[in-house]
C-alpha positions in Angstrom: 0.0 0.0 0.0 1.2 3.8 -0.7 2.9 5.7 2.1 1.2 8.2 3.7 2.6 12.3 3.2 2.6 14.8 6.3 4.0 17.8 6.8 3.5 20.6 9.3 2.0 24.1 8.9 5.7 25.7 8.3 5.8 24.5 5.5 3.7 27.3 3.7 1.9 25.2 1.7 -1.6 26.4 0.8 -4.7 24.2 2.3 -5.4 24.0 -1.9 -2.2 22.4 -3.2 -2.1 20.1 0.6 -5.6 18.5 -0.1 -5.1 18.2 -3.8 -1.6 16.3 -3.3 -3.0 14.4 -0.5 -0.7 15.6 1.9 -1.5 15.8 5.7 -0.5 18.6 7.5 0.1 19.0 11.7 -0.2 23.0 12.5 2.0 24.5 15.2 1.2 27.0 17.6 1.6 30.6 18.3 0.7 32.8 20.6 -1.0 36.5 20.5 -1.9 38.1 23.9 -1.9 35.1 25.6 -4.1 33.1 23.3 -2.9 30.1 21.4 -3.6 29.9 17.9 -2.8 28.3 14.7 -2.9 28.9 11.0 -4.1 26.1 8.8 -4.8 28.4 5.4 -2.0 30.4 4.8 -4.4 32.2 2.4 -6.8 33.3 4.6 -4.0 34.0 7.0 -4.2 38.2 7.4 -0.7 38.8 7.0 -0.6 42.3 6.6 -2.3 42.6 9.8 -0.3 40.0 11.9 3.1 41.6 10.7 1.7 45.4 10.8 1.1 44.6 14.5 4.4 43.0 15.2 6.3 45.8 13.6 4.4 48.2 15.8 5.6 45.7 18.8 3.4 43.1 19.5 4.8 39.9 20.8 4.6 36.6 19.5 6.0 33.5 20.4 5.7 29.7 19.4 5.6 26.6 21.0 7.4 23.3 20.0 5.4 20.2 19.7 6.0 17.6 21.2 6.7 13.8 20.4 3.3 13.0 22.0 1.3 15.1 19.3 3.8 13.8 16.7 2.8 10.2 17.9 -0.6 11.3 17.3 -0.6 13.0 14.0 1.3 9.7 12.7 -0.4 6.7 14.5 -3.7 6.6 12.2 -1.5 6.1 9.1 -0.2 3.4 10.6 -2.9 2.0 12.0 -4.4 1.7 8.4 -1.5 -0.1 7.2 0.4 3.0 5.7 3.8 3.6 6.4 4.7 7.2 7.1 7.4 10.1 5.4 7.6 13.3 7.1 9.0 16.4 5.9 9.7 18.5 9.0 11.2 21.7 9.0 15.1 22.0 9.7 16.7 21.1 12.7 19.4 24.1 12.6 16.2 26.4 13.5 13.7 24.2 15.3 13.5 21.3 17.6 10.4 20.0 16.3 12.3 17.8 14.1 14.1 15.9 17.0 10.3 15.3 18.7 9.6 14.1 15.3 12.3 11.4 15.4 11.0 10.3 19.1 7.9 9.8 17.9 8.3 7.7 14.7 11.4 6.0 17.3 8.2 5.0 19.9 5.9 4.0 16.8 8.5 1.9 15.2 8.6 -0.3 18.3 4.8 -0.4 18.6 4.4 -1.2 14.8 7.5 -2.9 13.8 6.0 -4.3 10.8 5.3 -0.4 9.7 8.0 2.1 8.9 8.1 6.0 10.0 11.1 7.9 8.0 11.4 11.6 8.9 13.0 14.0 6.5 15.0 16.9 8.0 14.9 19.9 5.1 17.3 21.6 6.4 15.1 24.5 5.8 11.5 26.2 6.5 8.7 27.4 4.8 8.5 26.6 1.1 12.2 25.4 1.2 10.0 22.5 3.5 6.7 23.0 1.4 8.5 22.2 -2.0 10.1 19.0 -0.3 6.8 17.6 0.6 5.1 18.3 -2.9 7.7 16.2 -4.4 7.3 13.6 -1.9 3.7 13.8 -3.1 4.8 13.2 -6.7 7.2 10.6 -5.6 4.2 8.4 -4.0 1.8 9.7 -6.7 4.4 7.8 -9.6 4.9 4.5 -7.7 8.5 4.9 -6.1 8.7 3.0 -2.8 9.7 4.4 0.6 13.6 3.6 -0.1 13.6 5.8 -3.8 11.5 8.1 -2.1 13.2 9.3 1.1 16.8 8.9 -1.5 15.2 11.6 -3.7 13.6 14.0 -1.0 17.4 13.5 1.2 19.1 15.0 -2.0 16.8 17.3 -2.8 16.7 19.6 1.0 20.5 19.2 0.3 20.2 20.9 -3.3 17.2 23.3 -1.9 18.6 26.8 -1.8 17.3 29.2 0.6 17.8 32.4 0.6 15.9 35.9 1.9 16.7 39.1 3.1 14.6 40.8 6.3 14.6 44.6 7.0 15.1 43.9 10.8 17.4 41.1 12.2 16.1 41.9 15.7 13.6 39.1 15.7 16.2 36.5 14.3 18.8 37.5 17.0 15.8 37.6 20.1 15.0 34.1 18.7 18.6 32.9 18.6 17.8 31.6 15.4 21.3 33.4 13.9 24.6 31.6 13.7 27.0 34.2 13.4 25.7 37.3 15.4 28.9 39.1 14.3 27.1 39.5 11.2 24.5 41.7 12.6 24.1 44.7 10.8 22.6 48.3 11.8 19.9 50.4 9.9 21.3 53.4 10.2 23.0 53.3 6.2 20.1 51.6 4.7 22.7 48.1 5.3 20.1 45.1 4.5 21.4 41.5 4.8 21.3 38.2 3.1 21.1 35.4 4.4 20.5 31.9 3.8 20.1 27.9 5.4 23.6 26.5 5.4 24.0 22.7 5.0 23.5 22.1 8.7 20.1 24.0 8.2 20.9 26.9 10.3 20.6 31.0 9.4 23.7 32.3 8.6 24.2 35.9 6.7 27.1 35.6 4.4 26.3 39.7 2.4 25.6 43.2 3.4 24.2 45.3 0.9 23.0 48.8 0.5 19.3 49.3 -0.1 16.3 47.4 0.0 16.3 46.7 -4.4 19.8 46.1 -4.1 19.0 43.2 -1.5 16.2 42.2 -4.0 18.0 42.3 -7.0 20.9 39.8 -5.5 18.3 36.8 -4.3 17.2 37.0 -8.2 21.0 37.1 -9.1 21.7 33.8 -7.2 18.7 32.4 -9.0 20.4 33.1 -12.2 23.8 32.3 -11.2 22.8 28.6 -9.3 19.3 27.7 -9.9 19.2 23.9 -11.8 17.5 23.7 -15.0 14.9 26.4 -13.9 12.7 25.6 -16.6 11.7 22.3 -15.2 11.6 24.0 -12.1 8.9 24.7 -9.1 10.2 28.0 -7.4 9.0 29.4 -3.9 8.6 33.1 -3.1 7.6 34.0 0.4 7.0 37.3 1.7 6.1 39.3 5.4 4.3 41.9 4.5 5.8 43.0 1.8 4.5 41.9 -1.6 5.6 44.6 -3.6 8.9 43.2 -3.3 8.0 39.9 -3.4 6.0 40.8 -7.3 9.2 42.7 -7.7 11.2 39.4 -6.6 9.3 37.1 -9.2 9.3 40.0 -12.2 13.3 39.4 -11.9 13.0 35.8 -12.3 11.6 35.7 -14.8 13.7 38.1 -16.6 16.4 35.3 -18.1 15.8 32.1 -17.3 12.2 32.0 -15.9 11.3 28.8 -13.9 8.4 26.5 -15.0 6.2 28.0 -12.5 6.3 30.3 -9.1 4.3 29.6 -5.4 4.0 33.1 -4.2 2.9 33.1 -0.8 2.8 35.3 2.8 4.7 33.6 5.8 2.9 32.0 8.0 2.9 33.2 11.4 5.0 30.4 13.3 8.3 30.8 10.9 7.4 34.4 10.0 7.8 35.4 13.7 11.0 34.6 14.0 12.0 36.4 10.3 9.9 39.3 11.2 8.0 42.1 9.0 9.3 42.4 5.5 11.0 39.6 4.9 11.4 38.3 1.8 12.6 34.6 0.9 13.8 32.8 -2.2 13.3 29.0 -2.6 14.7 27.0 -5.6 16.8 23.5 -6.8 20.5 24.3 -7.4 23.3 21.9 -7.2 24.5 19.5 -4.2 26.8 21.9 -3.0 24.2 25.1 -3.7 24.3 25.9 0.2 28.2 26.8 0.1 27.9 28.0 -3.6 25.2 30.2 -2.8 28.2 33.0 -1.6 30.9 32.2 -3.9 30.9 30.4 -7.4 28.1 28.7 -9.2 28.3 24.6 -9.4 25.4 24.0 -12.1 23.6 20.6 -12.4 20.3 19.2 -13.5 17.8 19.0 -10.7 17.5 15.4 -9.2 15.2 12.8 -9.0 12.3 11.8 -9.7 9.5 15.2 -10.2 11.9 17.8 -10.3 9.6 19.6 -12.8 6.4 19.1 -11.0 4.5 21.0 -12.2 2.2 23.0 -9.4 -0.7 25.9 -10.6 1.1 29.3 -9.6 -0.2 30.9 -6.6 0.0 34.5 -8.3 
């Protein structure tokens, strides 16, 4: 029998493309004013709300799940006789994916007959959310388990993400930033860019001067790393800003324009921690596209199976 798909809510996938891939999806929590709440449609999420009032300083904070509500989310698959891939968000950024692994660690034993694999991305939002559509594809054109979790392993280390934010207060309160040396100021308009390196953490690796400028360079690694971006499925997320975000996807498709675009507003759990107006850049490059990303181009075809899925653009 097929596998079962799940994913979690950081993955930025719209409930749309989730129910017509057949892929389940666990939301996480945050937290406004003391209430807990989740956010199951990114597009009836009100971004410009959510982000307007975090700019003007409202709090926010998350919650990690634990294994317990992993166990849970997973258990009915297996129940049913489906074995289980996840696709959970990095582990650089998050422990979710480590309560992940404890779960699928306790289910194993109480299923042995069942397998639970859990994929680490390396990455968030639709550099998590693109991962799980090709898992979809991969089930959806008969590969087993084994071809499957090969293809999605290669693929989170070929997914590039990068993004610029126009405040890295909310990265450096979270301690999601590696290298706080790299903290900039806003006094000389510096904005940074940043991206997942192959351990999945936040690193910024460029300071540039001016919001375009910043802009114009995530469209410039596109061009420079991006593998076969014809064939490709490309993510855009923005916080509140999607000027720059149509400004973002204009640029793509300048030269080499990818096969199609998910444009999309953060969701509120990752987007907390990125903050108001940032702007992120998912696509396919080469294996080594995480430590080419801020030096030369290594160029290769994408890999595996459904590397030119093709998914109905969200703009």
């Amino acid at each position: 029998m097929s596998f079962a798909v799940l994913t979690d809510t950081s993955g930025n996938l719209p409930r749309r493309l989730t129910e017509e891939r057949g892929i389940g999806v666990i939301p996480f929590v945050y937290t406004v004013r003391g209430a807990d709440r989740v956010c199951t449609d990114i597009e009836a999420f009100d971004g410009a709300t959510f982000y307007r009032e975090m700019k003007a300083g409202q709090s926010v904070t998350t919650t990690q799940i634990g294994p317990r509500h992993y166990a849970d989310f997973f258990e009915p698959c297996l129940k049913a006789g489906r074995d289980v891939v996840y696709i959970s968000m990095s582990s650089g950024v998050s422990g979710s994916c480590q309560s992940a692994n404890i779960a699928a660690q306790l289910l194993r034993e109480a299923y042995p007959e069942r397998r639970v694999a859990v994929i680490d991305t390396k990455g968030a939002a639709l550099g998590e959310g693109l991962v799980a559509l090709r898992a979809a594809a991969c089930r959806d054109e008969g590969l087993s388990l084994d071809e499957t979790v090969a293809v999605l392993e290669r693929l989170s280390r070929r997914m590039c993400n990068v993004f610029t934010v126009d405040d890295l207060m909310f990265l450096r309160r979270g301690g999601r930033l590696s290298n706080l040396s790299a903290i900039v100021g806003t006094v000389l308009n510096i904005k940074p860019l940043l991206k997942g390196d192959v351990d999945g953490k936040i690193v910024a690796f460029a300071k540039l001067r001016g919001r375009k400028r910043s802009i114009e360079a995530l469209a410039e690694k596109y061009e420079a790393l991006a593998a076969a971006p014809e064939t490709q499925t490309v993510g855009v997320v923005n916080a509140a800003c999607r000027e720059d975000a149509e400004l973002l996807i204009s640029l793509l498709r300048r030269k080499v324009p990818p096969k199609e675009i998910i444009s999309v507003d953060y969701e509120p759990v990752t987007g907390c921690h990125v903050g108001p107006g940032a702007l992120a850049l998912f696509f396919e490059g080469a294996d080594d596209v995480r430590t080419a990303v801020d030096g030369e181009p290594a160029r290769e075809k994408p890999a595996g199976l459904g590397a030119g899925l093709r998914v109905p653009a969200a703009t």
